[in-house]
SESE-654153 format. One record per residue (C-alpha): y, z, x; residue number from 1; residue in one letter. Coordinates in pm, whole numbers. Last residue first. Layout:
BEGIN
py/pz/px/n/res
Y/Z/X/NUM/A
...
***
This chain:
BEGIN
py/pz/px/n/res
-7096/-22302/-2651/629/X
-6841/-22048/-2604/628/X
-6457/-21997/-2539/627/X
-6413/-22400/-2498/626/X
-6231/-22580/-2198/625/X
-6499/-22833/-2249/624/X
-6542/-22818/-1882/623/X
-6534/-22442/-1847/622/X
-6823/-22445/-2106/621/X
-7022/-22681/-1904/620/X
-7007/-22480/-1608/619/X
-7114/-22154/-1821/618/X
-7365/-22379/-1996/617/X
-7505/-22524/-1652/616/X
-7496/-22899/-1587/615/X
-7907/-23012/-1645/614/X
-7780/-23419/-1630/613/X
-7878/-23462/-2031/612/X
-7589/-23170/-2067/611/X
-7345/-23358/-1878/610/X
-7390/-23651/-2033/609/X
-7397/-23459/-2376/608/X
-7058/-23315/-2293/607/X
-6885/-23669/-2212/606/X
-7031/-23796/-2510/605/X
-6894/-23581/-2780/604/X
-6564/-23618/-2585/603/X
-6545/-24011/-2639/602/X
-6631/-23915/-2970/601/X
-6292/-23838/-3029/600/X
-6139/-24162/-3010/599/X
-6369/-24259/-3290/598/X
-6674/-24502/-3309/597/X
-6870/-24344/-3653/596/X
-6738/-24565/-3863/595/X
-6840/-24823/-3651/594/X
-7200/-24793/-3803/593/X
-7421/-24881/-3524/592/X
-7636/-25256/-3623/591/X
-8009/-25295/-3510/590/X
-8149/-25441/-3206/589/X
-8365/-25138/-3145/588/X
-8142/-25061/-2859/587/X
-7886/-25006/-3046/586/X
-7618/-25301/-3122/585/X
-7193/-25286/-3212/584/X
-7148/-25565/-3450/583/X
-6854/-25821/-3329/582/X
-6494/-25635/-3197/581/X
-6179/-25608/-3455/580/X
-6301/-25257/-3636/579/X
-6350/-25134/-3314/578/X
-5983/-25231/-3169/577/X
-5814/-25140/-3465/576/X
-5969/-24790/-3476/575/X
-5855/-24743/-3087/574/X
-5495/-24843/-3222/573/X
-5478/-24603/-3476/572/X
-5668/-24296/-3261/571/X
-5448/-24401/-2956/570/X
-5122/-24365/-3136/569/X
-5242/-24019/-3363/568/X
-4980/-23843/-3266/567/X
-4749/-23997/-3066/566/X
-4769/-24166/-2686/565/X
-4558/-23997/-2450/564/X
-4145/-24015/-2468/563/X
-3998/-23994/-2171/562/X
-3980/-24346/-2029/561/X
-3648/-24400/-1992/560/X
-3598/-24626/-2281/559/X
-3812/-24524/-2537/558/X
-3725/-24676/-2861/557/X
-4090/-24827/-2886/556/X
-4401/-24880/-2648/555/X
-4437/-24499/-2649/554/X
-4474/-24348/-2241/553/X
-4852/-24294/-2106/552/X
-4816/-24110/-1767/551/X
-4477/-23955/-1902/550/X
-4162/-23928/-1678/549/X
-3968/-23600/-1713/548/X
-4025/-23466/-1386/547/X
-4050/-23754/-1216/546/X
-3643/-23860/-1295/545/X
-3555/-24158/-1458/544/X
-3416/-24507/-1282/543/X
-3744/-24657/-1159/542/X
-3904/-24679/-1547/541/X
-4119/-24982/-1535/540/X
-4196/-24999/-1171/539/X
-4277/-24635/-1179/538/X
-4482/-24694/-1471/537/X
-4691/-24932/-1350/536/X
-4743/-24736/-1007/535/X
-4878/-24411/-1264/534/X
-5111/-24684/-1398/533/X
-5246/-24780/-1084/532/X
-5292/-24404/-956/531/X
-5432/-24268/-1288/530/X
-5710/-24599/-1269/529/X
-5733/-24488/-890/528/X
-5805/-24117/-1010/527/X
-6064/-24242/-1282/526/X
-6267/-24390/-1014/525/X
-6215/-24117/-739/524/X
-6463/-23892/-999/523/X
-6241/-23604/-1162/522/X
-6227/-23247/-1150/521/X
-6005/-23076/-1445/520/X
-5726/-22806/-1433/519/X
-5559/-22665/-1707/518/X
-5185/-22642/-1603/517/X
-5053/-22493/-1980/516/X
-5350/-22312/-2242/515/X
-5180/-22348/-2607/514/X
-5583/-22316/-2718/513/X
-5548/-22646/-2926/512/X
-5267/-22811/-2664/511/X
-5505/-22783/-2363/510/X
-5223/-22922/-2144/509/X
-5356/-23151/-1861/508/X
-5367/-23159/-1470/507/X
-5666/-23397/-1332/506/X
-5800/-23300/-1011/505/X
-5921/-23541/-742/504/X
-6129/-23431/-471/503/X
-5995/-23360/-124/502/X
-6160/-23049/-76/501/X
-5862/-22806/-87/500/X
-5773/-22974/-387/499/X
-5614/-23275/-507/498/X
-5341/-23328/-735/497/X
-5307/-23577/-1029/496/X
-5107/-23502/-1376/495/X
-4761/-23619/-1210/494/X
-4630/-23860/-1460/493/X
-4727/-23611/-1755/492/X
-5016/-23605/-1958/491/X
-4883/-23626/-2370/490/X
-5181/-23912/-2437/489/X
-5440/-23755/-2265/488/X
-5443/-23441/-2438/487/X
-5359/-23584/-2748/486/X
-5687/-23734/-2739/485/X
-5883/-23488/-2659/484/X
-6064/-23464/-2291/483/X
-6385/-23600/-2204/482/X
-6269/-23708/-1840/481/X
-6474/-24064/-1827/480/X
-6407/-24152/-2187/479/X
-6055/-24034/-2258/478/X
-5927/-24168/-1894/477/X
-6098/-24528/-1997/476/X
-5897/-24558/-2358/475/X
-5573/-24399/-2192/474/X
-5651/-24708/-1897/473/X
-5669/-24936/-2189/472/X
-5382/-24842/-2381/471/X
-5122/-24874/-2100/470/X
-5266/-25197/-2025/469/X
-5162/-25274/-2373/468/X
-5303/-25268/-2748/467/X
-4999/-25216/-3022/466/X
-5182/-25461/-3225/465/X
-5463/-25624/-3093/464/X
-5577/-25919/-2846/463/X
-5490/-25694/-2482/462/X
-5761/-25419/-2653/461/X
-6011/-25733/-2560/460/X
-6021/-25614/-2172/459/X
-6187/-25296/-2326/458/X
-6524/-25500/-2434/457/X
-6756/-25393/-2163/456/X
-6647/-25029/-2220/455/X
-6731/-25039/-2562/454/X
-7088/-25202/-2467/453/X
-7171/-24986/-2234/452/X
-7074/-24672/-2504/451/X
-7318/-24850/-2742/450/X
-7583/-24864/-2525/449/X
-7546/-24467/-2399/448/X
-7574/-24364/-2756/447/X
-7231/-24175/-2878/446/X
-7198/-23833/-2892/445/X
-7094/-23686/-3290/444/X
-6740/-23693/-3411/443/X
-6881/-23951/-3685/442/X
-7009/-23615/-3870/441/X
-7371/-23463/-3822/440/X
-7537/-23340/-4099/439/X
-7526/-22983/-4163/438/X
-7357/-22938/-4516/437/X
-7277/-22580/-4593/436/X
-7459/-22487/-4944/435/X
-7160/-22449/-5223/434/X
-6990/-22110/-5252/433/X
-6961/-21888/-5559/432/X
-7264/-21693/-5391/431/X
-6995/-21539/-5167/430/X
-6721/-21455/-5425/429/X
-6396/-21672/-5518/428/X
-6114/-21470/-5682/427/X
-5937/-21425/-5993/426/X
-6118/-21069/-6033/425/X
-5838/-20867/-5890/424/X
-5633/-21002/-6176/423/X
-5267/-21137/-6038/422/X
-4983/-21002/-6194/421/X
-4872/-20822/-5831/420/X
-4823/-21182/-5656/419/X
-4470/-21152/-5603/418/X
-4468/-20844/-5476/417/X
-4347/-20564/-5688/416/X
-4675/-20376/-5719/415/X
-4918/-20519/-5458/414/X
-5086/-20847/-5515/413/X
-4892/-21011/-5227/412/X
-5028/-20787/-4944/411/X
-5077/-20986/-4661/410/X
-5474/-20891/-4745/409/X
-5400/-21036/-5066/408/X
-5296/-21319/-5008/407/X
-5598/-21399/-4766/406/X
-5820/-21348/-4978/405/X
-5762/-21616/-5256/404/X
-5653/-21861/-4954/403/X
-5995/-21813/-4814/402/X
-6194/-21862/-5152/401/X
-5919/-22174/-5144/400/X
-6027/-22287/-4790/399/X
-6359/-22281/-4836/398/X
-6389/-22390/-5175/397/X
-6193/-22705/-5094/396/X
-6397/-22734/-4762/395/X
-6732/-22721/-4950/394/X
-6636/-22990/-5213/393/X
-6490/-23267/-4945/392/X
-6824/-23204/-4748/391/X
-7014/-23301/-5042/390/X
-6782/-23611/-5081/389/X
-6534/-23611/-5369/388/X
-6445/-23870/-5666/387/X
-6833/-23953/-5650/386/X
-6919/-23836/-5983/385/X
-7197/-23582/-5882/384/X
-6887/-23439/-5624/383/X
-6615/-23458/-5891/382/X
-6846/-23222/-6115/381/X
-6897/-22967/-5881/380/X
-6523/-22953/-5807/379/X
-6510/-22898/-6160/378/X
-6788/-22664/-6186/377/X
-6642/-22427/-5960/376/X
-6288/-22429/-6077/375/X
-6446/-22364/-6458/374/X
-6630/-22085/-6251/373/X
-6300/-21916/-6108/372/X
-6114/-21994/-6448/371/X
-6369/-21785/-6621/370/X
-6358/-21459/-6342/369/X
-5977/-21401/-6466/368/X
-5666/-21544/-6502/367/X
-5377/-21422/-6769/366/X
-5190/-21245/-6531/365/X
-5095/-21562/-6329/364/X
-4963/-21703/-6638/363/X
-4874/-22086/-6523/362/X
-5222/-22175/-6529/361/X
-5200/-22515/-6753/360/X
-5064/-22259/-7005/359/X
-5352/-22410/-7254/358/X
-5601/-22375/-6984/357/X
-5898/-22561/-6868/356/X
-5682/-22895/-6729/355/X
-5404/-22759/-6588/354/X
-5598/-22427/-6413/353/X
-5881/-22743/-6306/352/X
-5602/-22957/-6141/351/X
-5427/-22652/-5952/350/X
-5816/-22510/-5779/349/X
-5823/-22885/-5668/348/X
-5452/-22862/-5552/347/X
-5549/-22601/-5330/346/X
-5716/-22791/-5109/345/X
-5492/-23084/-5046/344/X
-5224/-22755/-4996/343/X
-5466/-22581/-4722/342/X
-5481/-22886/-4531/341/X
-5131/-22920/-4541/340/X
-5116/-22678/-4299/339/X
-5334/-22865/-4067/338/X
-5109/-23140/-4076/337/X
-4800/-22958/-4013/336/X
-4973/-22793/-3711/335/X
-5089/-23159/-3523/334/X
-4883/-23093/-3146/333/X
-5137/-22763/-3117/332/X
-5058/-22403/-3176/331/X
-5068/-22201/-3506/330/X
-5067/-21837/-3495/329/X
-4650/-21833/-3568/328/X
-4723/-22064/-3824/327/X
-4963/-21920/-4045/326/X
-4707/-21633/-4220/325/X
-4477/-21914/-4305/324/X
-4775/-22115/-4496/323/X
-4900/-21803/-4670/322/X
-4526/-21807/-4811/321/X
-4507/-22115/-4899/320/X
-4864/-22088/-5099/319/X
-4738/-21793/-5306/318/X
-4461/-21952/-5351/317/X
-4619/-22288/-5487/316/X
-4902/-22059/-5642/315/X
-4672/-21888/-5871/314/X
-4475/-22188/-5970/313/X
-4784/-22365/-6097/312/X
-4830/-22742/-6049/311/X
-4925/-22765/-5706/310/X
-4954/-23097/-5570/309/X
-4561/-23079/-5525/308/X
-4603/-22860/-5202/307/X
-4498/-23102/-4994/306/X
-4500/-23064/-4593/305/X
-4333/-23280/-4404/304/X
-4290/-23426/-4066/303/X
-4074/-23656/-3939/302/X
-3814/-23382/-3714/301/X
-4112/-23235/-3591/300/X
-4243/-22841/-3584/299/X
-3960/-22635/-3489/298/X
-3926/-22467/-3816/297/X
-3620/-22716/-3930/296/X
-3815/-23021/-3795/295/X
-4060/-22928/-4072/294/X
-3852/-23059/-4352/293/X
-4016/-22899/-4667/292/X
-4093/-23077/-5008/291/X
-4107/-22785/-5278/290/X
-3749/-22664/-5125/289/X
-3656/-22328/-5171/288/X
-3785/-22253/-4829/287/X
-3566/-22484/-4649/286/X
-3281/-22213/-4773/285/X
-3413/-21991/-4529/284/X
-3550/-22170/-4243/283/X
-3220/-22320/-4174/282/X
-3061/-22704/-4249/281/X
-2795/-22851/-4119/280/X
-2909/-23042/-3831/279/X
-3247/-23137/-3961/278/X
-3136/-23218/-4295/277/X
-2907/-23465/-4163/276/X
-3150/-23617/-3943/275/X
-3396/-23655/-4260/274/X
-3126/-23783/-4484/273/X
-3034/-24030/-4199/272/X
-3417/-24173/-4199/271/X
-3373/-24219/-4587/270/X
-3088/-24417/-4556/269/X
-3205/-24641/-4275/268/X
-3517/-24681/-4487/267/X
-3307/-24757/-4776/266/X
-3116/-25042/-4632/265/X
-3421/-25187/-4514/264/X
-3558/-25217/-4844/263/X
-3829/-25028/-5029/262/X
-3633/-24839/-5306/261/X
-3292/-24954/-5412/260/X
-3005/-24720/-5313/259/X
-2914/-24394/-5468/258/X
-2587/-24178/-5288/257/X
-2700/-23789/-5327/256/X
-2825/-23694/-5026/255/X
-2492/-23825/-4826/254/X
-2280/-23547/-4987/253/X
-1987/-23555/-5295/252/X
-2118/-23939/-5395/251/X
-1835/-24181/-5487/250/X
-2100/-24444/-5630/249/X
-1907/-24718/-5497/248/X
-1784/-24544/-5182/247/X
-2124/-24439/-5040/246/X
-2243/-24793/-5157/245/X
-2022/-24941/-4910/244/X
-2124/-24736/-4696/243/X
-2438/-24828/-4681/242/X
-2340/-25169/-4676/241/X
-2122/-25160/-4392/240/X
-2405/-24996/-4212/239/X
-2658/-25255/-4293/238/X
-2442/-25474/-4129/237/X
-2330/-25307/-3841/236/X
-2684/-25280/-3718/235/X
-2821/-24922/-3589/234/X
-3065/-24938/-3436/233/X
-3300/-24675/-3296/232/X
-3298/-24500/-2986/231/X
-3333/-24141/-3069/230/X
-3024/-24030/-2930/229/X
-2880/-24312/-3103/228/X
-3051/-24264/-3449/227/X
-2859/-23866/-3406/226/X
-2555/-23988/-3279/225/X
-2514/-24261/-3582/224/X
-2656/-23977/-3806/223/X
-2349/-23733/-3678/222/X
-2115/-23999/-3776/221/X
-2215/-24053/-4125/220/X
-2263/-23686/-4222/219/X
-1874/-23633/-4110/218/X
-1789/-23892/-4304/217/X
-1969/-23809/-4612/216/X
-1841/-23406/-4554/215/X
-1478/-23542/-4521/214/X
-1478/-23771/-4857/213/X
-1508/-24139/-4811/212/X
-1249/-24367/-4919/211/X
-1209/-24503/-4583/210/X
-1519/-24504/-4365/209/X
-1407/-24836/-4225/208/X
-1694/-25011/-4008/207/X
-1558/-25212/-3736/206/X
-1885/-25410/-3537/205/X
-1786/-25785/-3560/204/X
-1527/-25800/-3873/203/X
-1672/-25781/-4189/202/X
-1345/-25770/-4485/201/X
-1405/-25449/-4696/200/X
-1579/-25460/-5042/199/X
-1409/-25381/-5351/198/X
-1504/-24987/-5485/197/X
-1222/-24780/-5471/196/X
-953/-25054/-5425/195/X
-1079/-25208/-5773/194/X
-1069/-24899/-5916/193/X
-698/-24838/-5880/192/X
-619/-25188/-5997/191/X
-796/-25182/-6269/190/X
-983/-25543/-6349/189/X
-866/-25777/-6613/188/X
-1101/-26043/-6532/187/X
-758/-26222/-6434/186/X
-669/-25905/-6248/185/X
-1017/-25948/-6021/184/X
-896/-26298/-5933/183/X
-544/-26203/-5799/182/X
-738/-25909/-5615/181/X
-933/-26095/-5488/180/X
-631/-26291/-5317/179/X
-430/-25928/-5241/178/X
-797/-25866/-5071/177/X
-746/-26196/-4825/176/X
-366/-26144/-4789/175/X
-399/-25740/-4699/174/X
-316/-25521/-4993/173/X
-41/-25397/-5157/172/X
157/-25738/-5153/171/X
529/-25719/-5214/170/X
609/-25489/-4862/169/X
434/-25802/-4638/168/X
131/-25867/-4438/167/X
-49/-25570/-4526/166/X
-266/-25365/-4265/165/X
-659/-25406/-4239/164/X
-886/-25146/-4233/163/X
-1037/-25236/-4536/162/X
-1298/-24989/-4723/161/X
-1035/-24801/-4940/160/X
-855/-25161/-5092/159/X
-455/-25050/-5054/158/X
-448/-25239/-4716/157/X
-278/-25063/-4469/156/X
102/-25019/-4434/155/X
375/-25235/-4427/154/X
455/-25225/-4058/153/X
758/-25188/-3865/152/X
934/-25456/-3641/151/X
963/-25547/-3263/150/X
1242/-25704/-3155/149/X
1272/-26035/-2985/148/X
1646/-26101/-2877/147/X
1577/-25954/-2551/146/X
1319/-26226/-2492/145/X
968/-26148/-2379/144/X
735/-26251/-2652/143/X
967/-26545/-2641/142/X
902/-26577/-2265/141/X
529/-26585/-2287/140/X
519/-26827/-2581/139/X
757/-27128/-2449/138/X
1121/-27105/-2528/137/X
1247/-27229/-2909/136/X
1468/-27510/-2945/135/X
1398/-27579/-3281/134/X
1274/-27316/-3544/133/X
882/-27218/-3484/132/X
917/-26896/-3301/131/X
1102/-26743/-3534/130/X
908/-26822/-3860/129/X
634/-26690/-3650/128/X
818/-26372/-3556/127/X
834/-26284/-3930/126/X
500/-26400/-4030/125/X
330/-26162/-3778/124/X
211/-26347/-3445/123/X
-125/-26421/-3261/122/X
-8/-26767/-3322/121/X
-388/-26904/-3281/120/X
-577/-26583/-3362/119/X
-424/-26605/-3720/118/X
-103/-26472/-3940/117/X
-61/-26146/-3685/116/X
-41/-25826/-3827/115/X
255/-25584/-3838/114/X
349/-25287/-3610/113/X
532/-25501/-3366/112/X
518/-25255/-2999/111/X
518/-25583/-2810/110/X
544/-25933/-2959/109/X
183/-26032/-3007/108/X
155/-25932/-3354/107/X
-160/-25751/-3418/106/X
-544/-25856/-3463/105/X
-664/-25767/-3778/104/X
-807/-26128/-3883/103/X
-653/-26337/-4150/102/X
-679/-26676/-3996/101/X
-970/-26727/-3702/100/X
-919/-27009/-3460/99/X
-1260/-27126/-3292/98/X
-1177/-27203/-2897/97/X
-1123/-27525/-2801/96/X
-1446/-27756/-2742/95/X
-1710/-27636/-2419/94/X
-1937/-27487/-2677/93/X
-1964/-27799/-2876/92/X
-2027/-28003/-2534/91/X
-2293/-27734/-2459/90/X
-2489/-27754/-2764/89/X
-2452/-28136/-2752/88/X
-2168/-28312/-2924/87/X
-2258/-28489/-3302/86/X
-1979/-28279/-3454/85/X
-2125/-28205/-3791/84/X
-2422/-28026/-3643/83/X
-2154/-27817/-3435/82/X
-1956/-27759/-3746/81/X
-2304/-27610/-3975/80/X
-2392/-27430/-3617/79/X
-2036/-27269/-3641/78/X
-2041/-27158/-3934/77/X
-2415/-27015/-3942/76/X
-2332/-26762/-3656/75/X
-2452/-26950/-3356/74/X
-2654/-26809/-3054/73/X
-2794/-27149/-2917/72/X
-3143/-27032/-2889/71/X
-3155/-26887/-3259/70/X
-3149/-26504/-3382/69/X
-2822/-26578/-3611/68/X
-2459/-26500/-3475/67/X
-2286/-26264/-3608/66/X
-1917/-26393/-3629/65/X
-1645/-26302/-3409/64/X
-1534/-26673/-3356/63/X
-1290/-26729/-3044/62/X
-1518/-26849/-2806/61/X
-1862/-27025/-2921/60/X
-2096/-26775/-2843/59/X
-2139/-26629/-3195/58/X
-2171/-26219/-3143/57/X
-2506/-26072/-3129/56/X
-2496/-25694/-3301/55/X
-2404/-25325/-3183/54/X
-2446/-25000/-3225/53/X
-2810/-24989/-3066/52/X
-2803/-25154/-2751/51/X
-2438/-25161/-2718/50/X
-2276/-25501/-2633/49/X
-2106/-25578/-2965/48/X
-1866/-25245/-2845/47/X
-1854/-24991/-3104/46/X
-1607/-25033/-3381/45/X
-1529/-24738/-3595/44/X
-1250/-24693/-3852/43/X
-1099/-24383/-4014/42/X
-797/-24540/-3962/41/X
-615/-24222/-3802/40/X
-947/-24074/-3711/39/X
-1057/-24397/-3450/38/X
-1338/-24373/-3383/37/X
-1480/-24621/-3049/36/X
-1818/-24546/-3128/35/X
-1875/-24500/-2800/34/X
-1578/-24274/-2764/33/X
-1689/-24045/-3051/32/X
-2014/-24011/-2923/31/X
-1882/-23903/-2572/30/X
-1683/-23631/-2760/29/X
-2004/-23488/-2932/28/X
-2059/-23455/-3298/27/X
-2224/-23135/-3351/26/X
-1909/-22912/-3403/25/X
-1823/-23234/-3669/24/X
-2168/-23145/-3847/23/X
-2061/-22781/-3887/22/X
-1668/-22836/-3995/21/X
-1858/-23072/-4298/20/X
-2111/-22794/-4357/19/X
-1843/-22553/-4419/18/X
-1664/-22782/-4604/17/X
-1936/-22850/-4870/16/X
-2012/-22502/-4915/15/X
-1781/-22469/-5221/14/X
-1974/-22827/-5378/13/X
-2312/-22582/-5381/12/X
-2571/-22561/-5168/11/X
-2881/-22434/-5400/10/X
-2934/-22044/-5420/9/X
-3154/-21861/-5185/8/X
-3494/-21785/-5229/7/X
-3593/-21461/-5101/6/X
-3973/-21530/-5049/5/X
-4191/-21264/-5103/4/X
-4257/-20992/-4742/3/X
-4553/-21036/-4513/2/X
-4701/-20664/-4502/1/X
***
């Protein structure tokens, strides 16, 4: 018997340092070093050069400016000066270096804990005003000179997000925040808000994640290791303004901070949720949740599941639970998605308990036989309408008369489960079913014309979106082996062996029967298209082992080479490709529906080729990899 759900409270603000201790045992050393933290300051500044931490300096010497995504690598400063100047590019470059004021360099003179007054003097006030009186000795030696002492700091800035240090004991800020804050005093500003929530000063890569509280922190650094690992940028700028909302709204945790819906900003933010939620979270108190993160049961760190669609709270557990008891029987790289099958179905049987009931369905003991046949007729009722197909209407009642049994063979309707309310009658019977549809589906074997054709058109895939050489030969591997998409798209570097014979074998996962090293013959054709591309990726990828190269790798944040194509890659791009070639032709002259043109029929066809050319059953089986025919 599957046991209810033991929900378990909601974090509260006395867990917060526990998970705060947690993310910072996940936060490795090396991370740390290449984001060059420093915990003192609370300030990180990876190098400009990193492929995902950092950001395009300006190239003319001296300025630390971003520079905008033009050939001559200018921040917009500098380009506005060099059109002023009249020089060439390279004449501009080749001027003195660009002298910053205000920056947080520190004094030349060594072991001087203030801050110099600009990148020219590269010295504090104090040491300037030295420097400067008559007589003095050239730069190097006054740095140098007994007489030269080094002197203590102020302090940082008082403004939270600065990492700056103040120039002098009267000012309790740097000088360019102790001038906003001149400005913001005139508006009659307070003082101690103001530092809370003012912007810090951009300097190349530093981020200061002062202000924050330890669990926001700690969140913030383990996401920059997680989008790292998973090669994805990171840009300085939209980091500094992440956090600067962080501090302005002075959230407790990183779920809670609100920023403005479809914007790059939030898409960073909600991709750090997601990594966040993956590393803290556990099966248990996931299952409290009515949107689940399925990276916590092992099942993809982008995938959900959301159970919203279900407006009672007795079919939402009852559901979740059904859900944990499937998953252990599930294999295949596509579980979530089959999962949520169940919950598009259910939702139907949800709609009708809302809209035929005055409890909208929330009294579980209260059902009976009616609300079964108002369910009926309303599914019914969106197929004469059109809202559903007649296939849509006889999976729904499929899967829910399935759903209604299966609960209670796991023994939910027994006393003190959490389904023991429910009438034995609220339950879909045999007759209550719809006629099965048997018309063939657009997974059906394609006519031999119209398969010519396809394959006379595959140098096109080069013209669309996401189409590649890498695309093509997956394209022409699915059609001459028959195999499933996914199947082809996850084969390793080394799928190809021959046997005692010297024939070519093909070495794929069967990901649907979780059957490892299945074993395929293949004509010397498709072996030299597996042969050139393997050679592409070698050259490609020559620095990453074989054993964890991928025959097809994903064209983005992949680079070694390990990643293979995603779910559902080839089907998207394959459905591009049709849609963008002219009318497919039959014989007859008239037009195939390209509806029906799917990555999948690709294996339709290889079995009816095989079956027009008198191969065996039992052969034919083996080929399909299927239990029976």
């Amino acid at each position: 018997m599957t046991s209810p759900l033991q929900l378990v409270p909601a974090p509260t603000s006395d867990l917060f340092p526990a998970r705060a201790e947690r993310l910072r045992e996940l936060i490795r050393p090396e991370t740390l070093e290449v984001l060059n933290w420093d915990e003192m300051s609370q300030v990180l500044r990876p190098s400009p050069d990193h492929p995902f931490l950092g950001m395009n300096i300006c190239a003319r010497q001296g300025c630390w400016a971003a520079a905008r995504r033009t050939e001559l690598g200018l921040c917009s400063a500098c380009r506005s000066r060099w059109k002023q100047s009249g020089k060439t590019p390279e004449g501009f470059l080749a001027t003195e270096p660009k002298q910053i004021g205000n920056t947080s360099g520190g004094c030349g003179v060594p072991k001087c804990q203030r801050p110099w007054t600009s990148s020219r003097t590269q010295m504090c006030m104090r040491h300037r005003e030295l420097f400067m009186k008559p007589g003095h000795p050239p730069l190097e030696e006054f740095f140098a000179h007994r007489l030269v002492r080094p002197l203590p700091g102020f302090g940082l800035c008082s403004v939270d997000a600065c990492h700056r240090h103040r120039a002098n004991g009267s000012n309790l800020c740097c000088p360019p925040h102790w001038v906003r804050w001149k400005e913001a005093q005139a508006r009659g500003a307070d003082f101690e808000q103001w530092c809370r929530t003012e912007p810090g000063t951009s300097e190349t890569t530093a981020v200061s994640l002062r202000g924050l509280p330890a669990l926001v922190t700690a969140e913030v650094l383990y996401a920059l290791q997680a989008r790292t690992d998973a090669e994805t940028k990171s840009p300085p700028i939209l980091l500094r303004a992440l956090v600067q909302r962080l501090r302005e709204q002075q959230v407790p945790q990183f779920d809670d901070v609100e920023i403005t819906p479809n914007t790059h900003l939030a898409g960073m933010a909600n991709a750090m949720r997601r990594m966040l939620a993956a590393a803290v979270s556990t099966p248990e108190p996931e299952q409290i949740k009515d949107v689940w993160n399925m990276g916590v049961f092992g099942l993809g760190q982008w995938r959900r599941m959301d159970f919203t669609p279900l407006h009672q709270e007795w079919m939402r557990r009852a559901c979740k639970t059904w859900v944990l008891d499937e998953i252990p029987r599930r294999y295949g790289k596509n579980i979530p998605n089959s999962l949520s099958e169940m919950i598009l179905c259910l939702r139907f049987l949800s709609q009708s308990l809302v809209r035929s009931r005055e409890d909208r369905g929330q009294n579980m003991a209260a059902l009976g036989r009616s609300d079964i046949e108002a369910f009926t007729q309303y599914v019914a009722h969106l197929e004469h309408t059109g809202e559903i197909s007649s296939f849509r209407r006889t999976t729904v009642s499929r899967f829910t008369g399935r759903f209604l049994r299966e609960i209670r063979d796991m023994g939910l309707t027994r006393p003190g489960e959490i389904l023991a309310d429910l009438p034995d009658d609220f339950a879909l019977r045999r007759h209550d079913m719809p006629p099965v549809i048997t018309e063939e589906g657009p997974g059906r074997a394609l006519p031999r014309e119209i398969l010519s054709q396809l394959c006379e058109r595959l140098p096109s895939l080069d013209q669309i979106r996401d189409g590649s050489e890498d695309m093509r030969n997956a394209i022409e591997i699915l059609v001459d082996t028959g195999r499933r998409p996914d199947e082809i798209g996850c084969l390793p570097w080394d799928c190809l062996e021959t046997d005692e014979h010297g024939k070519s074998v093909l070495i794929y996962t069967d990901f649907k029967n979780n059957r490892i090293g299945c074993r395929l013959p293949i004509p010397d054709s498709t072996a030299e298209i597996i042969v050139r591309q393997k050679k592409s990726i070698r050259a490609r990828f020559p620095d990453t082992e074989l054993s964890r190269l991928v025959l097809f790798p994903w064209p983005r944040q992949n680079s070694e080479g390990t990643q293979p194509f995603r779910m559902q890659h080839i089907g998207n791009v394959h459905r591009r490709w049709v849609n963008a070639m002219p009318p497919l032709l039959l014989a007859d002259g008239t037009e195939f529906p390209k509806l029906e043109v799917v990555a999948y029929s690709y294996r339709h066809s290889y079995a009816q080729r095989h079956a027009d050319a008198g191969t065996l059953p039992d052969v034919l089986r083996e080929l399909m990899g299927h239990r029976s025919l």
